[in-house]
N, C-alpha and C positions, 0 to 999 in steps of 0.2 A: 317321486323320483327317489330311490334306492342304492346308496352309493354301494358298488362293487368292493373296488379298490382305489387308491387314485388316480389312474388314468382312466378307467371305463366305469360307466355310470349304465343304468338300466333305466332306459325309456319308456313309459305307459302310456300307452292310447284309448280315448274311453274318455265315456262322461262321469263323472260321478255324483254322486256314491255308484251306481252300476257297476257293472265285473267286468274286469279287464279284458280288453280285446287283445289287444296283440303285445309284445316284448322283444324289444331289442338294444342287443348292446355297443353303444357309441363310442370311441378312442375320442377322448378331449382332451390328451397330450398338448402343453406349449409349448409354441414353437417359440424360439429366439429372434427378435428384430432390430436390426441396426436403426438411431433415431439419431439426424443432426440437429444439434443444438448450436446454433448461432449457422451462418457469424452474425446473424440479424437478432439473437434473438435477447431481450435488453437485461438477464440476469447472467449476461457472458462480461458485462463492462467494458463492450468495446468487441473490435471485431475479430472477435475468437470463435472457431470452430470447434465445438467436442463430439467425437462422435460414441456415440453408447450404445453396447450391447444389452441391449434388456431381453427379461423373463418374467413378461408379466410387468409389473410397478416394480420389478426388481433389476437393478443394473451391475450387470455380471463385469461391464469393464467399461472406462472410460477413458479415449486418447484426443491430447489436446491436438489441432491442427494449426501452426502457424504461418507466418508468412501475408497477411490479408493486408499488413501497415507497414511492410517495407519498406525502408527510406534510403539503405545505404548510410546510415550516421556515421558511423567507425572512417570509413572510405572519405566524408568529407571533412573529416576531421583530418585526413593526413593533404587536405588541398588548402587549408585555408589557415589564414595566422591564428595564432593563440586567442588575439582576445578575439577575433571575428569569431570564432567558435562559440563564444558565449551564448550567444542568441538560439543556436541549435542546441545545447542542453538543456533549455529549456521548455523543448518538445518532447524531451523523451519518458519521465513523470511529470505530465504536463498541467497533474493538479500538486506537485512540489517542485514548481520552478527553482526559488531561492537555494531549495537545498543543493539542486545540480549545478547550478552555479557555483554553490561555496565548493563542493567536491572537485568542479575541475580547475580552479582557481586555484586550492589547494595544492594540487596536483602540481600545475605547470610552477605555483612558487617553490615546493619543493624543489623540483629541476632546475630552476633557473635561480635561487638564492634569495629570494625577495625576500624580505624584513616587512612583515604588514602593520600597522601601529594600530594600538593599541581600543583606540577610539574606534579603529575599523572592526574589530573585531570583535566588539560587544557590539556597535548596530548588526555586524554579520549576524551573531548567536541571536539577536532581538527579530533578525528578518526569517532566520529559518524557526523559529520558532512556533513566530506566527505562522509561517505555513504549514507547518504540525499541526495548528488547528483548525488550520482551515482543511489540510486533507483527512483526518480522520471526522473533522464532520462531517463528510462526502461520504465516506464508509458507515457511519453512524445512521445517515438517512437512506442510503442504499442496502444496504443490511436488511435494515426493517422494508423497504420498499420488496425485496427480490423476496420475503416472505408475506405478502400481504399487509404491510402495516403501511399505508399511505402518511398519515400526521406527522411520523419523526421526520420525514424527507423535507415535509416545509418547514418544521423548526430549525433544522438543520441547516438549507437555504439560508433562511432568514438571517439567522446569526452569522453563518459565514460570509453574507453581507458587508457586514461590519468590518471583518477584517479585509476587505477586498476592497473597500472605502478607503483603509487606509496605507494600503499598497497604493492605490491609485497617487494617493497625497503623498508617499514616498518617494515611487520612479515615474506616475503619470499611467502605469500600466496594471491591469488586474488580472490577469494570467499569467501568460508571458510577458516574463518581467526583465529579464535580464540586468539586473538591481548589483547581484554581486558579482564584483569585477577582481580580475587579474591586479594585485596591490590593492585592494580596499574595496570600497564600494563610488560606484558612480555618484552619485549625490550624495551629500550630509542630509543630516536630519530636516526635518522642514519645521518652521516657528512652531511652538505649540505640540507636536507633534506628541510628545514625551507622555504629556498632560492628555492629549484623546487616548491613549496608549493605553493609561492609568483607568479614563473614565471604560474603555470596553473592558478590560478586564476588571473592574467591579459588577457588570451589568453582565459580565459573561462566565466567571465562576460559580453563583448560585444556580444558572442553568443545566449545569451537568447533574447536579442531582434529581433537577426536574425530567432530566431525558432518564437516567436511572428508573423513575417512576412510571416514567411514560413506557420503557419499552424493552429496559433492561433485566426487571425484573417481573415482565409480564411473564403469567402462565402460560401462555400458545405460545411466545416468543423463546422460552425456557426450554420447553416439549419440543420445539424443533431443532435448537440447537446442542441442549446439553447431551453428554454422550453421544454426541453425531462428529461423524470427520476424526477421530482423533489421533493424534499425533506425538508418539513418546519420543520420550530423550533421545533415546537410543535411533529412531528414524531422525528426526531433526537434527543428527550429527550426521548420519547417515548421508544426508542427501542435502547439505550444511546450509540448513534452510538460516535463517536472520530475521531480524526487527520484530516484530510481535508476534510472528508464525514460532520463532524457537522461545520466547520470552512466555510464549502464552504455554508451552508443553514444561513450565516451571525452571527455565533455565537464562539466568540472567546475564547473558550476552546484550551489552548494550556500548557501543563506541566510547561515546561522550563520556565514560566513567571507566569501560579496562581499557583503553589505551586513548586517553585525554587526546583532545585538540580544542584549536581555537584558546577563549580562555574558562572551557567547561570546568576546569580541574579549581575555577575561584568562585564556582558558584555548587548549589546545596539542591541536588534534585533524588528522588528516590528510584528505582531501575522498576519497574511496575513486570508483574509475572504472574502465571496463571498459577491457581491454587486449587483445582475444583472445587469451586464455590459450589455450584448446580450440578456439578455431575463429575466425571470424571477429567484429570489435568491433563490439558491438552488438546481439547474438544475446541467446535466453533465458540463454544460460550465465552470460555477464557480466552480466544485469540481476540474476540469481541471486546472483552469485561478489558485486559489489556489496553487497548487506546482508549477506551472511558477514561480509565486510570490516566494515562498518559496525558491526555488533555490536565487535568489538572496540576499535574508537574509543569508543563507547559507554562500556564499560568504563575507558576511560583518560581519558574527561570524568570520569565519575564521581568517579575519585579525586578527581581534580583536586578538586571540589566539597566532597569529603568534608576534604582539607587546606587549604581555603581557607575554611570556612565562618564567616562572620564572624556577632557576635553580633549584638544588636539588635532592632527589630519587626519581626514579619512580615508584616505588613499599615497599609498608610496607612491614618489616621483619617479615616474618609467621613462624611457625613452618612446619615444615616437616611433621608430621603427625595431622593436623588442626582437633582438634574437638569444635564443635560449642555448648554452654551450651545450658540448655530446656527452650523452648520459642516457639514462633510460629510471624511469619511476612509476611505482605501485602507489598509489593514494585512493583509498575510499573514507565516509564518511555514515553517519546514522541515518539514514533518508526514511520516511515516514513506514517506507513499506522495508526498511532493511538496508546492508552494506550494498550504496554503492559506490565503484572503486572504477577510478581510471588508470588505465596504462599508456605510459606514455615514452616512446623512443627519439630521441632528436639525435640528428647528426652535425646540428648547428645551422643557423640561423633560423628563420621568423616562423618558419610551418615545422610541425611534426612530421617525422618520419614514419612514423609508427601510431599508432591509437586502439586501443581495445577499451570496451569498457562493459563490467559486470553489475546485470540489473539486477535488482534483487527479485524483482516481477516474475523473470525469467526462471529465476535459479529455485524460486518458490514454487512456481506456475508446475516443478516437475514432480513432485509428489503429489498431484492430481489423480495418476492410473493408482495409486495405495491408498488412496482417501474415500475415492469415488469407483469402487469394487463392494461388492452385494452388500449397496445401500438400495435404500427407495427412491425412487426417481425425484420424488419431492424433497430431496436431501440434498440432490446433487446444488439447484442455488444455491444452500445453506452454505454446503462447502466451500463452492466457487468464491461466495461474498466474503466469507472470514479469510480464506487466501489475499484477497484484497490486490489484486492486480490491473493495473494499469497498461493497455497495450503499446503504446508510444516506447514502455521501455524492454516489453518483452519482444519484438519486434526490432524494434533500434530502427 
């Protein structure tokens, strides 16, 4: 076979060595094929639809389809009282319950005046923390899963165990938790508590360096992600992406530290940000290598929490039947995947008037069609997984 030019090729018929019998020339033009990806399919994280135009193992575009996890949240949040809502924020990043709890909690004290003490609000900062680690080991084991790498998904598991053991010993609950409440937190801490606290994070710090070894600085794991997906400053203002999507493109937007809440502004953590270590800043590596980082900051708020924790109530004394005066409030917070932020209208008394609220899943999920344009189709996971999205909240 004799290549012409690149579309037509010259065909030989004939035994060989013998002389050619005949010759003719073939069009083997590609053609372009629409391919859906999900909503079944398990490197989407849930039931996301993308549909892709390829050329070949190359994908000329790719558009997200949503809509598969509809719930209506927004809508029941303007039917039902303040704290009943609790319960449903904690489906919408439904591997960072605590954190959407603190965020609408947040919210509704802003509007309503509430004074939260002080005790509440280091277990608060101690209960989202933990769920920082527990969701980016879900990203840590699914990362490596959506490329071939089966082992970090069980270490990952595993350890995240631990912290799920001790949500249970907290509210009774290990997903859906709805732990943090409107004034404080539902329960105080439980006997001992402090102390298993202490013992996981000795047993759980030295591990991150072992997932580092295991998978972070593997060769095939590097080759697939470095320089793939990448995302500059200038896009990630663009399209005002948040949490480790903008941090990993070297730009340290982080809540907890430019515009303080809770009582982050008494504790010592470092804002973690992509550097191209492996390739270039801003790629999946660094949006990756970011919650590696993060996890260990995690660990050293924690302390912090665990020697500072001052005594007292853990929850403001409300009324029984809470109505909130008229007013209207913007409140977001750090949540693992980014700002999420509730809006909230009251016209007075015990239900919202009004409710919007911005996921970050969503707001992330839309630089997919600039990320995932003429890569290789074996790319598109990569990218999917370091966007790190949760459907519960791009869906609402």
């Amino acid at each position: 076979m004799n290549v012409i030019d690149s579309n037509i090729k010259t065909v030989s018929y004939g035994l060989a060595p013998g002389p050619v019998v005949a010759e003719e020339q073939v069009d083997v033009a590609s053609e372009e094929m629409l391919v859906n990806m999900g909503p079944q399919h398990p490197s989407t994280h849930g039931v996301l639809r993308i549909v892709l135009r390829t050329d070949g193992e190359v994908v000329l575009e790719a558009v997200p389809h949503l809509g598969y996890l509809h719930r209506c949240k927004e809508k029941i949040g303007e039917s039902l009282p303040y704290v009943q809502y609790i319960g449903y924020t904690d489906r919408l990043d439904y591997l960072s319950a605590m954190n959407n709890n603190h965020a609408w909690s947040m919210a509704v004290e802003r509007l309503a005046g509430i004074e939260v003490p002080p005790r509440a609000e280091y277990i608060r900062v101690l209960a989202v923390e933990l769920n920082r680690i527990a969701s980016h080991l879900i990203t840590f084991g699914t990362v490596g899963l959506d490329l071939g790498a089966f082992a970090p998904f069980m270490y990952a598991l595993r350890e995240r165990e631990y912290v799920l053991d001790l949500f249970e010993q907290l509210c009774g609950a290990r997903l859906t938790l709805s732990y943090i409440n409107i004034g404080g937190v539902t329960w105080d801490l439980p006997p001992r508590f402090l102390e298993k606290l202490t013992e996981f994070l000795d047993y759980f710090e030295p591990k991150i360096d072992e997932y580092n070894d295991l998978l972070s600085y593997n060769h095939i794991f590097i080759k697939r992600t470095a320089n793939v997906g990448v995302v500059s400053k200038e896009l990630a203002i663009a399209y005002t992406l948040s949490g480790p999507m903008i941090r990993g493109s070297g730009i340290p937007l982080d809540l907890r530290r430019t515009r303080s809440y809770s009582v982050y502004d008494r504790l010592e953590f470092d804002v973690c940000v992509g550097a191209g270590l492996r390739g270039t800043i801003g790629d999946c590596w660094d949006r990756y290598w970011v919650k590696m980082q993060e996890m260990k900051q995690c660990v050293r708020i924690l302390r912090q929490c665990v020697a500072q924790m001052p005594d007292g109530a853990f929850r403001a004394k409300l009324p029984r039947n809470m109505k909130v005066p008229p007013g209207e409030v913007y409140c977001e917070n750090e949540n693992p995947r980014g700002h999420l932020g509730f809006y909230i209208e009251s016209q007075g008394g015990p239900i919202p008037y009004r409710v919007k609220i911005r996921g970050p899943s969503f707001v992330n999920l839309a630089v997919t069609p600039i990320l995932c344009r003429n890569v290789l189709l074996a790319d598109v996971p990569a990218i999917i997984g370091s966007i790190d999205i949760v459907m519960g909240e791009v869906d609402r």
